[in-house]
C-alpha positions as CSV (number, residue, x, y, z in Angstrom):
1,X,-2.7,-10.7,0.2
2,X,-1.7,-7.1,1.9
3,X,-3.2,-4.0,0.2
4,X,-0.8,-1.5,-0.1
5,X,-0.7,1.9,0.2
6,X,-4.1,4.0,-0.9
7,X,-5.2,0.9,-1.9
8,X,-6.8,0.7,1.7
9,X,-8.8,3.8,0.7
10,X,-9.4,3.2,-3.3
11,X,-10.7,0.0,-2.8
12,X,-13.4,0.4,-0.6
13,X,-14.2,3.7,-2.7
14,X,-14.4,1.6,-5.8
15,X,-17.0,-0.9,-4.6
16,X,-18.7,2.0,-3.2
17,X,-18.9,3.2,-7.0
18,X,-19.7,0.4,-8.6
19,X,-22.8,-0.2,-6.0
20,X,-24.0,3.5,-5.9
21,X,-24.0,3.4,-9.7
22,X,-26.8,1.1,-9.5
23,X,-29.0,3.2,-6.6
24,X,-31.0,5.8,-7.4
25,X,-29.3,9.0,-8.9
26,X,-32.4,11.7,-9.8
27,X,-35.6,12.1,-8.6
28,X,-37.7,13.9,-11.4
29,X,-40.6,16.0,-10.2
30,X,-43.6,18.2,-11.7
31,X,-45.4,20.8,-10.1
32,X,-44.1,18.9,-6.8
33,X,-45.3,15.8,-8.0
34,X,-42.4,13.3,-8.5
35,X,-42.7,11.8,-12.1
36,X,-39.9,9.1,-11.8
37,X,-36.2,7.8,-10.3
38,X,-33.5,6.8,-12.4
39,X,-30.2,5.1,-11.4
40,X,-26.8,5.5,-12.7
41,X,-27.8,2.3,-15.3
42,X,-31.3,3.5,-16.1
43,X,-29.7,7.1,-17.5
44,X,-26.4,6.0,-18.7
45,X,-29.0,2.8,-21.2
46,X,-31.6,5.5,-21.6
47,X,-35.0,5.0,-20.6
48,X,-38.8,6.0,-20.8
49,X,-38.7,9.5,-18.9
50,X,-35.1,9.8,-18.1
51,X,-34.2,11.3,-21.8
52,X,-31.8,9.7,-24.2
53,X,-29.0,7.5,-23.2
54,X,-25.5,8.8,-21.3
55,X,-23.1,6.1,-22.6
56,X,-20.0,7.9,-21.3
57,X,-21.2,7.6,-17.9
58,X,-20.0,3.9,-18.4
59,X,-16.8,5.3,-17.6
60,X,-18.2,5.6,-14.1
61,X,-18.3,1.8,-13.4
62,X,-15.0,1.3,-15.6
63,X,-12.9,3.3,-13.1
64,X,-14.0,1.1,-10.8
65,X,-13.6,-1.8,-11.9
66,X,-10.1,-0.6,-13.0
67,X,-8.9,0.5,-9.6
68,X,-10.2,-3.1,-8.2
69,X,-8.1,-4.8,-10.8
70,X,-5.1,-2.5,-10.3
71,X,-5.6,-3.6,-6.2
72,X,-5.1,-7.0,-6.8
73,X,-2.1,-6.5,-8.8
74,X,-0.6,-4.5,-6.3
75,X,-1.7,-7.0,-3.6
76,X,-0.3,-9.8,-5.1
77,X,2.9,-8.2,-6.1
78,X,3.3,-6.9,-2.3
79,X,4.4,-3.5,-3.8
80,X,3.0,-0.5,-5.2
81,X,4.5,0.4,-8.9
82,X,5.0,4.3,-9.4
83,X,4.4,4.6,-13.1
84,X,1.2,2.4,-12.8
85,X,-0.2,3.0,-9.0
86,X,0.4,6.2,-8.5
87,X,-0.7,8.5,-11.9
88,X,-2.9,5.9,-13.4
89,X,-5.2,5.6,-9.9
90,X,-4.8,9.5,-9.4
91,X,-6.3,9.8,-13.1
92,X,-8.7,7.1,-12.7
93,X,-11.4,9.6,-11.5
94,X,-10.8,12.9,-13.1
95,X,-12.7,11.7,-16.6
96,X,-15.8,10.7,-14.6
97,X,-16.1,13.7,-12.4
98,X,-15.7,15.8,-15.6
99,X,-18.2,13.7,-17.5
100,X,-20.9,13.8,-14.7
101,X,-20.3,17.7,-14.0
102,X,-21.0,18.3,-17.6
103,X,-24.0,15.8,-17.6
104,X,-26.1,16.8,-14.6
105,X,-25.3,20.8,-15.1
106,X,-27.1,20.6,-18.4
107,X,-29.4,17.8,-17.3
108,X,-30.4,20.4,-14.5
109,X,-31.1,23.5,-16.9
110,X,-33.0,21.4,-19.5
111,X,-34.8,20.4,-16.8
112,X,-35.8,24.1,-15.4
113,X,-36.5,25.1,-19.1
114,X,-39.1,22.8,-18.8
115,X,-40.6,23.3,-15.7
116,X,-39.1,20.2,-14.4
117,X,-37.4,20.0,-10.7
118,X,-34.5,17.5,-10.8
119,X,-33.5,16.4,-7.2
120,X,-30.2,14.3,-6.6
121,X,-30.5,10.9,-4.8
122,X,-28.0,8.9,-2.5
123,X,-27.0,7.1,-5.5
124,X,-25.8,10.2,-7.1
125,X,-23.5,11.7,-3.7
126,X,-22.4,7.7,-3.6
127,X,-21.0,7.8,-6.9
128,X,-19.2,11.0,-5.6
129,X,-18.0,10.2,-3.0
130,X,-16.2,6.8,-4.6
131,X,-14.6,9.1,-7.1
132,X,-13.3,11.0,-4.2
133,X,-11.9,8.1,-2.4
134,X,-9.8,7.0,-5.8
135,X,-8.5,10.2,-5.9
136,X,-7.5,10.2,-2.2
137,X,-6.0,6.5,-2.6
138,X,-3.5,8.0,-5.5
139,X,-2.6,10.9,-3.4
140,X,-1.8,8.6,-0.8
141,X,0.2,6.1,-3.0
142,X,2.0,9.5,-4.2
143,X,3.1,10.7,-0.5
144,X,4.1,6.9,-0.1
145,X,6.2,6.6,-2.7
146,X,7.5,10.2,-2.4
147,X,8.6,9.3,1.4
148,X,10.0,6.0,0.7
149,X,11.8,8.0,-2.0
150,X,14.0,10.3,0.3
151,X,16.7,8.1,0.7
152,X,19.7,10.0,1.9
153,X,22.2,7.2,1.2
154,X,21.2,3.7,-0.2
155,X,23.8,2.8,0.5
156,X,23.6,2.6,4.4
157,X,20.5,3.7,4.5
158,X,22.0,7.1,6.8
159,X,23.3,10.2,5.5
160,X,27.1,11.0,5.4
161,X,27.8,12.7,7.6
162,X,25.4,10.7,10.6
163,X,27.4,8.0,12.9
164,X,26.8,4.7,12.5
165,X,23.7,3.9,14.8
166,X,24.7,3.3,18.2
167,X,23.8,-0.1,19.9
168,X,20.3,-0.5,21.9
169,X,19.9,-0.9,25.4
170,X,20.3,-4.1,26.6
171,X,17.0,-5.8,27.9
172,X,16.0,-7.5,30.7
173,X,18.5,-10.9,31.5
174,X,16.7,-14.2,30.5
175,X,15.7,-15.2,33.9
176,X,13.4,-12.9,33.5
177,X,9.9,-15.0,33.7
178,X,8.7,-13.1,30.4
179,X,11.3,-14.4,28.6
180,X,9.5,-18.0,28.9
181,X,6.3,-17.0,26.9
182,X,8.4,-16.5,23.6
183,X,6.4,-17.9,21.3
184,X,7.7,-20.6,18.7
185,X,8.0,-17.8,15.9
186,X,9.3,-15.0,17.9
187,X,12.6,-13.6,18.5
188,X,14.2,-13.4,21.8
189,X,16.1,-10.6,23.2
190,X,19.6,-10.1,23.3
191,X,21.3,-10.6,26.7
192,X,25.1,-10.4,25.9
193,X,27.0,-6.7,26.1
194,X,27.3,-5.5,22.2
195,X,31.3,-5.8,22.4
196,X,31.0,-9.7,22.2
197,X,28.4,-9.4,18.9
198,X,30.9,-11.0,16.0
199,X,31.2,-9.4,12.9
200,X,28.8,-10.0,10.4
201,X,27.3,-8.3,7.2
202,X,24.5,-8.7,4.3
203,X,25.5,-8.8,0.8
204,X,23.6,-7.9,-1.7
205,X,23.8,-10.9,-4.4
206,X,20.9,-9.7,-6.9
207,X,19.1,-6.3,-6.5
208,X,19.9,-2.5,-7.2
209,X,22.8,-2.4,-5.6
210,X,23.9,-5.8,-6.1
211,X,27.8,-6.3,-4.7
212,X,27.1,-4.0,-1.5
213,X,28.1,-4.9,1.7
214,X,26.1,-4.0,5.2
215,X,27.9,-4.5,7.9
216,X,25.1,-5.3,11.3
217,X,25.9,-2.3,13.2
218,X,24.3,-3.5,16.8
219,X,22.4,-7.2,17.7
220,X,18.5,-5.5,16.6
221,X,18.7,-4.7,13.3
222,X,15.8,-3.3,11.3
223,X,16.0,-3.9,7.6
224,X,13.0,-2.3,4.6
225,X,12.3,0.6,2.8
226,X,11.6,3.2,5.5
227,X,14.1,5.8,6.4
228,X,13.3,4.5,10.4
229,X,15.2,1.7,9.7
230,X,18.8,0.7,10.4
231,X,19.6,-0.9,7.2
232,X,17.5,1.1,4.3
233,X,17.1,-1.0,0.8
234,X,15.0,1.4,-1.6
235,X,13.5,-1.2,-3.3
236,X,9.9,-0.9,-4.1
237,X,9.1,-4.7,-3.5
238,X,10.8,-4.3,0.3
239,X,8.2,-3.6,2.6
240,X,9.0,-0.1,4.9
241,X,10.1,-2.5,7.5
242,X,10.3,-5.7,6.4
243,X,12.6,-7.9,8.4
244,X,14.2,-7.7,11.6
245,X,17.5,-9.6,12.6
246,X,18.9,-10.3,16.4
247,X,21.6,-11.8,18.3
248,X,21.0,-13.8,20.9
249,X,23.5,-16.0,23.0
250,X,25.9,-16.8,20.5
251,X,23.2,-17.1,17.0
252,X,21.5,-14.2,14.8
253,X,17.9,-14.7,14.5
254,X,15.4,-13.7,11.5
255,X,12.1,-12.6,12.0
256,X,9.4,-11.3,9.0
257,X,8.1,-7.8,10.3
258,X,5.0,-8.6,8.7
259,X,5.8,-7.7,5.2
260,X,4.0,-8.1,2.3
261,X,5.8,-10.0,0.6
262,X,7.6,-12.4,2.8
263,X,11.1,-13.5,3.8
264,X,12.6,-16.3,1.6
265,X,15.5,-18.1,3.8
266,X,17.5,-20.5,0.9
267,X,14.3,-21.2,-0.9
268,X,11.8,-21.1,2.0
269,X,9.7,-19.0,3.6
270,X,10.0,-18.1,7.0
271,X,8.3,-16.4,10.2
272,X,11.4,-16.9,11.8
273,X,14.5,-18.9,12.4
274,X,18.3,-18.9,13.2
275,X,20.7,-17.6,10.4
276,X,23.8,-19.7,9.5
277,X,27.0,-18.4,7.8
278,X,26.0,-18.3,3.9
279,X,22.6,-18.1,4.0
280,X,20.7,-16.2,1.1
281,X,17.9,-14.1,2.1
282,X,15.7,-12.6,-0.3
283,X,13.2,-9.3,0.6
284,X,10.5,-9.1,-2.6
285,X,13.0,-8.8,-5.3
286,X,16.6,-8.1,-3.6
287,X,18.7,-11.2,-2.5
288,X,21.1,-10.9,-0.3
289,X,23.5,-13.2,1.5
290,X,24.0,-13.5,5.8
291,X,28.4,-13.4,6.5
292,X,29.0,-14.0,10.1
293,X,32.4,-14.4,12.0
């Protein structure tokens, strides 16, 4: 599984939270001397010397543990879900932060009304900085989904009034003693001018805009979510670029850009492979069908 998004940052952040929660938070000192050294667990149960219990500093842990669970999801699924991703892992940290603000700023006068000093641990800035991070990683899943979002036509995947993409320099001929090291999953280039690439199209059989027709405007067509690519489908279970597909001496070719979810070819999953008239193709949750000639 691929982690999405600020998944790559929350993640790491939460483990970092759930481990600093159980390191040493305060250090509790007298006249100099230190008295004791509490953890995350030791204040939020209550213990001899660390005053009474702090059970809302269990939401601490929770918001971990949370943004682990809502990783996997989107991991598994291969696609980060607005509604869920986005707000719920932004908010994920804005309790604890408040909670442990509160907390320590009146732990830290009741302490100094008592002629106690009350010195913060690596536990304590660890805890921190893992809120931080979950934060970060829904700010990152919001500028994610926000740029994926600026479609200018779903259609095509360009605006209006833009041309149709113009075909991409031919490369090197296949004599070309690179052209031997292809590897068994890889696509090779196209050598034939693009005035001899036949006609051929995707059809959208089940997705958002199930019914539309994309015509392969060149022989290296780029197919996902980004705006970079030739063919844009805004479908939040399409990877930014997803799939590629190439014409080579007479066949189109299909090649998985590494997505996160996969390319199906008529049931099966594929690396790569030659495309045949009719075949359905299907990109996380859109289907479409390959029409050629």
């Amino acid at each position: 599984m691929k982690l999405p998004g600020g998944y790559r940052i929350a993640t790491p952040a939460a483990v970092v939270l759930l481990v600093a929660f159980f390191l040493p938070w305060i250090t509790v000192s007298c006249a100099g001397q230190p008295v004791g050294q509490f953890s995350g667990l030791d204040l939020t149960m209550g213990v001899e010397g660390a005053g009474g219990a702090m059970p809302d500093l269990f939401l601490i842990p929770l918001a971990g543990l949370l943004a682990i669970v809502l990783a996997f999801l989107a991991a598994k699924n291969g696609v980060i879900k607005p509604a869920l991703d986005v707000f719920a892992l932004g908010a994920l940290p804005i309790l604890p932060v408040i909670v442990l603000l509160l907390r320590f700023y009146g732990a830290q006068q009741e302490a100094a009304a008592s002629g106690f000093g009350l010195h913060f641990r690596l536990g304590f800035y660890g805890v921190v900085l893992g809120l931080l991070g979950l934060a970060a990683g829904g700010i990152w899943n919001w500028w994610e989904h926000k740029h994926a979002s600026a479609t200018p036509d779903p259609w095509f995947g360009i605006s209006a009034s833009s041309p149709p993409p113009l075909p991409q320099p031919l490369p090197p001929p296949p004599t070309d003693p690179e052209a031997a090291k292809l590897g068994p999953t890889e696509v090779p280039p196209t050598v034939l001018p693009a005035q001899s690439i036949p006609r051929a199209e995707l059809i959208i059989l089940k997705g958002e805009f199930e019914g539309r027709r994309f015509p392969l405007l060149g022989d290296n067509i780029l197919i996902g979510r980004s705006v970079r690519c030739d063919i844009q489908i805004p479908d939040r279970s399409v990877s930014r670029e997803h799939v590629r597909i190439r014409y080579y001496e007479g066949q189109w070719f299909i090649q998985d850009q590494q997505s996160a979810a996969g390319v199906v070819v008529n049931g099966r999953k594929t690396l790569a492979g030659p495309l045949q008239n009719g075949d359905v193709i299907q990109l996380g949750e859109t289907h479409l069908r390959f029409s050629a000639g």
